[in-house]
C-alpha positions as CSV (number, residue, x, y, z in Angstrom):
1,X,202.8,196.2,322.0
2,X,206.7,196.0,320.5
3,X,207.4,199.3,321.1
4,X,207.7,199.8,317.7
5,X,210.4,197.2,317.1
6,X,210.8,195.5,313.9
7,X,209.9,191.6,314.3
8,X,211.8,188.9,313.1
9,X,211.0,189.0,309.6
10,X,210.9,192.7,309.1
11,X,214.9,192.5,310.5
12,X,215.4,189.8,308.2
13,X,213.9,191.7,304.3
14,X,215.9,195.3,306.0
15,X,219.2,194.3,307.0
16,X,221.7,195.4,304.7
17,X,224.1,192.9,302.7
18,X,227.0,193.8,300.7
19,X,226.1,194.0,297.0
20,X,222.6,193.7,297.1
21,X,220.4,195.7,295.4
22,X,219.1,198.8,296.8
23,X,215.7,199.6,297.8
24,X,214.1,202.8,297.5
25,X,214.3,203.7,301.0
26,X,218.0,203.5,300.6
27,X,218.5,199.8,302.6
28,X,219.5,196.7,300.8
29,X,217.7,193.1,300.7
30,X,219.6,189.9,301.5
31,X,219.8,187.7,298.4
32,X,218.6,183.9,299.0
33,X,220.9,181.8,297.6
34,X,219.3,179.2,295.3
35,X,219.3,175.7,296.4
36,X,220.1,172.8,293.9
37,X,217.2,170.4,294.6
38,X,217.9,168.1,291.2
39,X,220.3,165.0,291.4
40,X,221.0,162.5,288.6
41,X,218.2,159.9,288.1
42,X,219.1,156.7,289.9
43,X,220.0,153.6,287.4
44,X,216.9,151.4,286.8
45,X,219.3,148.9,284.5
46,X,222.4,146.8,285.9
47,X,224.3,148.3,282.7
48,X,224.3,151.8,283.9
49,X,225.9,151.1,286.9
50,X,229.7,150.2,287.4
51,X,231.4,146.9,287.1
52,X,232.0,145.2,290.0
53,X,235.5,144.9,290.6
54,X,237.9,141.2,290.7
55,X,238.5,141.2,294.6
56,X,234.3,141.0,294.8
57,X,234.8,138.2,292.7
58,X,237.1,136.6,293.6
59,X,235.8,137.0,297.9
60,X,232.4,135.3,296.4
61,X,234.0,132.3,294.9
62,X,236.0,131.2,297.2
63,X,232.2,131.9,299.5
64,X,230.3,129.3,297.3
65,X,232.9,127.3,297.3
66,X,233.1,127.0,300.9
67,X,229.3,126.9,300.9
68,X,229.0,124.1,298.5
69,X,227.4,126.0,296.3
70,X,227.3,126.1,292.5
71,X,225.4,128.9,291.0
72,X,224.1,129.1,287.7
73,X,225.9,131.5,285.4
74,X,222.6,133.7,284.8
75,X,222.1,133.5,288.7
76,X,225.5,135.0,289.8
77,X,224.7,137.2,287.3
78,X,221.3,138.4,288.9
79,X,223.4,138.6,292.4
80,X,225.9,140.6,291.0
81,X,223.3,143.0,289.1
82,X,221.8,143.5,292.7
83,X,224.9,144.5,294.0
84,X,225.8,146.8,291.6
85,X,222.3,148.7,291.9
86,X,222.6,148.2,295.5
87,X,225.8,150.2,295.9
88,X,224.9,152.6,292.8
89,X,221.6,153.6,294.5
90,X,223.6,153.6,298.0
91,X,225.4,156.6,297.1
92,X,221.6,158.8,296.9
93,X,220.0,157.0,299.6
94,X,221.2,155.1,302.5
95,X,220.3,151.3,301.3
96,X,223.4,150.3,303.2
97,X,225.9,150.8,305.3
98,X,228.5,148.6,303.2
99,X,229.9,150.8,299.7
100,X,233.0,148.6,298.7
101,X,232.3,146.1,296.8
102,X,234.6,143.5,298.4
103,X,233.1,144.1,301.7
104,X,229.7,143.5,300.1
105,X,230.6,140.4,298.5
106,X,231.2,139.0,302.4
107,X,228.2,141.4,304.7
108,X,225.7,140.9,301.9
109,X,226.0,138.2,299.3
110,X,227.8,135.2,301.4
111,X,225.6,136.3,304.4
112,X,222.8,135.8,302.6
113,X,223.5,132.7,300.4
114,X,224.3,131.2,303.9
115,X,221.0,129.7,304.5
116,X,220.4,128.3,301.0
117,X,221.5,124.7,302.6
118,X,219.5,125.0,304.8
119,X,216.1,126.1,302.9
120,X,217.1,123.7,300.2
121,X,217.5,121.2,303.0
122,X,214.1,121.7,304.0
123,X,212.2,121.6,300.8
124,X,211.5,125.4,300.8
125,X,210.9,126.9,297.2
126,X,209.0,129.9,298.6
127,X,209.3,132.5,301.0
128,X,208.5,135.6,302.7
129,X,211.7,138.2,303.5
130,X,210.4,140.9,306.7
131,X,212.1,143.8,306.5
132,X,213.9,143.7,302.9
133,X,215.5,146.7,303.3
134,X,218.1,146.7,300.2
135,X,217.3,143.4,298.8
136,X,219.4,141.2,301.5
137,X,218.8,138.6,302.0
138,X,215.4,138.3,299.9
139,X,217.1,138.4,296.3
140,X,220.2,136.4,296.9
141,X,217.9,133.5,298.4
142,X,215.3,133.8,295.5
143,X,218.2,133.4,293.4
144,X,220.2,130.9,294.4
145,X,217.2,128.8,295.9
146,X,215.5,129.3,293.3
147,X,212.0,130.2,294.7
148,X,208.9,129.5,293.1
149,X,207.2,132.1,294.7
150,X,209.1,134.8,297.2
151,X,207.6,138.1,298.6
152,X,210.3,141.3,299.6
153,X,208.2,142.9,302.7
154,X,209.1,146.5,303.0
155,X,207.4,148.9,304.2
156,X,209.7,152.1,303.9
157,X,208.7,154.0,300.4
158,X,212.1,154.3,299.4
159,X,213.4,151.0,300.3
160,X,210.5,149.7,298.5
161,X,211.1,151.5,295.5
162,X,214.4,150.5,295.3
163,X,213.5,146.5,295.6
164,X,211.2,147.0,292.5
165,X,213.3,148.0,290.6
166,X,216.0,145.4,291.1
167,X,213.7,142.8,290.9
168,X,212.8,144.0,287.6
169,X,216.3,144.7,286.5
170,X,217.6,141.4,287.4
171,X,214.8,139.6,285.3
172,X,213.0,138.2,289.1
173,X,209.9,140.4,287.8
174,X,207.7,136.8,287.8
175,X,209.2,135.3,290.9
176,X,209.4,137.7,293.1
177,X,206.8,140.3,294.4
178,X,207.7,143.6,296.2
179,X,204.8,144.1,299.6
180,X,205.3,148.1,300.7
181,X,203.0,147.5,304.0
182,X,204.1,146.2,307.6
183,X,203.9,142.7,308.1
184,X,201.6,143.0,310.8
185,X,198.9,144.3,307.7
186,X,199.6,141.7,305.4
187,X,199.1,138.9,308.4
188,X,195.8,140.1,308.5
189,X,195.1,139.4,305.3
190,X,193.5,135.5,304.1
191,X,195.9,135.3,301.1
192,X,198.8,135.3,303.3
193,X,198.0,134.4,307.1
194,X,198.9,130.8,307.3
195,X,200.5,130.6,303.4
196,X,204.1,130.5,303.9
197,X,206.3,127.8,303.7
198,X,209.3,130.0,305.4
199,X,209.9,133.7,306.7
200,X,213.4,135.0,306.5
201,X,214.9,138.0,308.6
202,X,218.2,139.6,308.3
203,X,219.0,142.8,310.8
204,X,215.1,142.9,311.5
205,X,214.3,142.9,314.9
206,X,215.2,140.6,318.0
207,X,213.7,137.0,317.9
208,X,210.6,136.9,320.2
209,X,209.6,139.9,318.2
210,X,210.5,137.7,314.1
211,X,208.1,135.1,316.0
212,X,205.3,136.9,316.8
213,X,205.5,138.8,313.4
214,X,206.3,135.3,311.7
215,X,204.1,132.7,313.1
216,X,200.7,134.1,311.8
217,X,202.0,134.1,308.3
218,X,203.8,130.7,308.2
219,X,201.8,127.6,307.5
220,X,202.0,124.8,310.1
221,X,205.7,122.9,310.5
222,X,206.2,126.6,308.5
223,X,209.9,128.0,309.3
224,X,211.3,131.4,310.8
225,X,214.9,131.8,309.4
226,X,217.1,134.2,311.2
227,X,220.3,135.6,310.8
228,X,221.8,136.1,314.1
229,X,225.4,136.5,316.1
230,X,226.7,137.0,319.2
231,X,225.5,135.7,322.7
232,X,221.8,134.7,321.7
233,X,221.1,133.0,325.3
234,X,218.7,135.9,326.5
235,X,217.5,136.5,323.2
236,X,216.4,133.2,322.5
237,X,214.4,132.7,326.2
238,X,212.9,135.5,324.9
239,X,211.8,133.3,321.5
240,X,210.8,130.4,324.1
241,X,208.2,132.1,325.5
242,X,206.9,133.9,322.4
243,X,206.8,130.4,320.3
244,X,205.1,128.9,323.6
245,X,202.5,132.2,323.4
246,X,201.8,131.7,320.1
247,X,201.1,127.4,320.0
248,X,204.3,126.2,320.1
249,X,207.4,125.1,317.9
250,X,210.7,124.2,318.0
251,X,214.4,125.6,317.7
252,X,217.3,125.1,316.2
253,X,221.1,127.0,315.8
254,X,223.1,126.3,312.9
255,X,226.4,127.8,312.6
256,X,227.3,129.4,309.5
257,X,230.6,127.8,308.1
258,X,232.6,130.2,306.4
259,X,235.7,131.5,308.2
260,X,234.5,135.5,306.8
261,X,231.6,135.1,308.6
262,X,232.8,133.4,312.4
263,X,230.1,133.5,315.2
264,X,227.1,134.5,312.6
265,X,224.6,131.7,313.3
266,X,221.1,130.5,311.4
267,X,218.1,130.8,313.8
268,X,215.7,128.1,312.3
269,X,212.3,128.1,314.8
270,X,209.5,125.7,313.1
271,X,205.8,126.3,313.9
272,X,204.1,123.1,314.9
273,X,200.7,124.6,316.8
274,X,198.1,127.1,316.0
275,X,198.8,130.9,316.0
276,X,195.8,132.4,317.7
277,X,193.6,135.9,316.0
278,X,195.1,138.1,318.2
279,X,199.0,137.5,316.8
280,X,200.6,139.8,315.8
281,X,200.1,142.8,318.1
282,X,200.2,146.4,317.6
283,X,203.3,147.3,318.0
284,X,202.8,150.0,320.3
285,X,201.3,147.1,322.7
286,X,204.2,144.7,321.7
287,X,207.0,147.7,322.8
288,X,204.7,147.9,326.2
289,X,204.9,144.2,326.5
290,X,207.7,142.4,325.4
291,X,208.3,139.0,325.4
């Protein structure tokens, strides 16, 4: 039915290529070139990664200080170790879109230890981090907190993998659990549906969606803590009418008060009613209806 053509393939093992090898009909095969498919293990221990430089330092200081903040040597030393795995791993797989250390010590670590007031303010020595992505803001909170009890929410394979092993690496192994499912699962679940003292969210999703993904996991006067900037007026009509859907609660904006960090704000929605079964939705149905 070709005509007798060659197909595809056929062209592909005949045509000739300089220097290869000839075949006995007198043509030449094309030689595959080999494709490197090995990389360099990824460090699993802070000391096989490299020092973090004196302008991260010195960018977190002043932070804390500003922040009113006074870490524990062995703490800013579990921060740092995160940071350095962070980036380290960062250069494989894309944990991050911040690699300079400096710039980290601002986007990730001040970011995060920006709600530690707050949560200390409220009593809150456990939580739940949605979306944990690289570790931020779950392990600087557990940290500096400190948390009892805290749960990084991932449900990428990589991502997760990633959290384990700096929790493990930064000595949180006891504190702080790693969950690779979607939060919508783990809501279903009677260990953790109604547990949780607070939910944080960094860079997650907008806030209607953090409340209906929240709400069933918090435990009543429970808070949703989420880092936000920008114009949040439509945004947070949206959250009005999910927190109404889902039995109620209140809302509050805190700025955060560190010059680096001007017009990032602290979401802080509390759950004072009762969630009902059918929170959280499928997805799918929540993308079809939004709030």
């Amino acid at each position: 039915m070709d005509g007798g053509r060659p197909n595809q393939r056929q062209r592909c093992e005949t045509s000739p290529t300089p220097g290869a090898a000839p075949r006995r009909d007198g043509t030449r095969t094309k030689r595959r070139r080999a494709i490197p498919t090995e990389r360099e293990p990824l460090p699993t221990r802070v000391t096989d990664t490299s020092p973090l430089p004196t302008a991260y330092d010195v960018v977190v200081d002043e932070g804390l200080h500003a922040l009113g903040l006074d870490l524990a040597p062995a703490e800013r030393t579990a921060i740092d170790g995160h940071i350095r795995l962070l980036l380290a791993w960062t250069e494989a797989i894309n944990l991050t879109a911040v690699r300079e250390p400096r710039a980290a010590a601002t986007a990730h670590v001040l970011d995060a230890l920006a709600a530690v007031p707050t949560l200390r303010a409220l009593g809150i020595d456990r939580f739940l981090d949605l979306g944990s992505g690289g570790g931020v803001p779950g392990i600087p909170v557990a940290v500096a907190l400190p948390a009892a009890t805290a749960m990084l929410v991932e449900p990428i394979g990589k991502k997760a993998r990633f959290l384990e092993t700096a929790v493990e690496a930064v000595g949180l192994g006891e504190r702080v659990a790693v969950a690779p499912v979607r939060a919508e699962a783990l809501a279903q679940r009677t260990d953790h549906r109604g547990r949780w003292l607070a939910v944080t969210a960094r860079a997650v999703a907008p806030t209607a969606e953090l409340v209906e993904l929240a709400f069933p996991l918090l435990a009543r006067d429970g808070v949703l803590v989420a880092w936000k900037r920008g114009d949040l007026t439509t945004e947070l009509a949206a959250a009005r009418r999910a927190i109404d859907a889902l039995g109620g609660g209140t809302i509050d904006v805190d700025a955060v008060s560190l010059p680096t960090l001007a017009g990032h704000v602290l979401v802080v929605i509390r759950r004072t009613g009762a969630v009902g079964p059918s929170f959280p939705r499928d997805p799918s149905v929540r993308k079809r209806r939004p709030w």
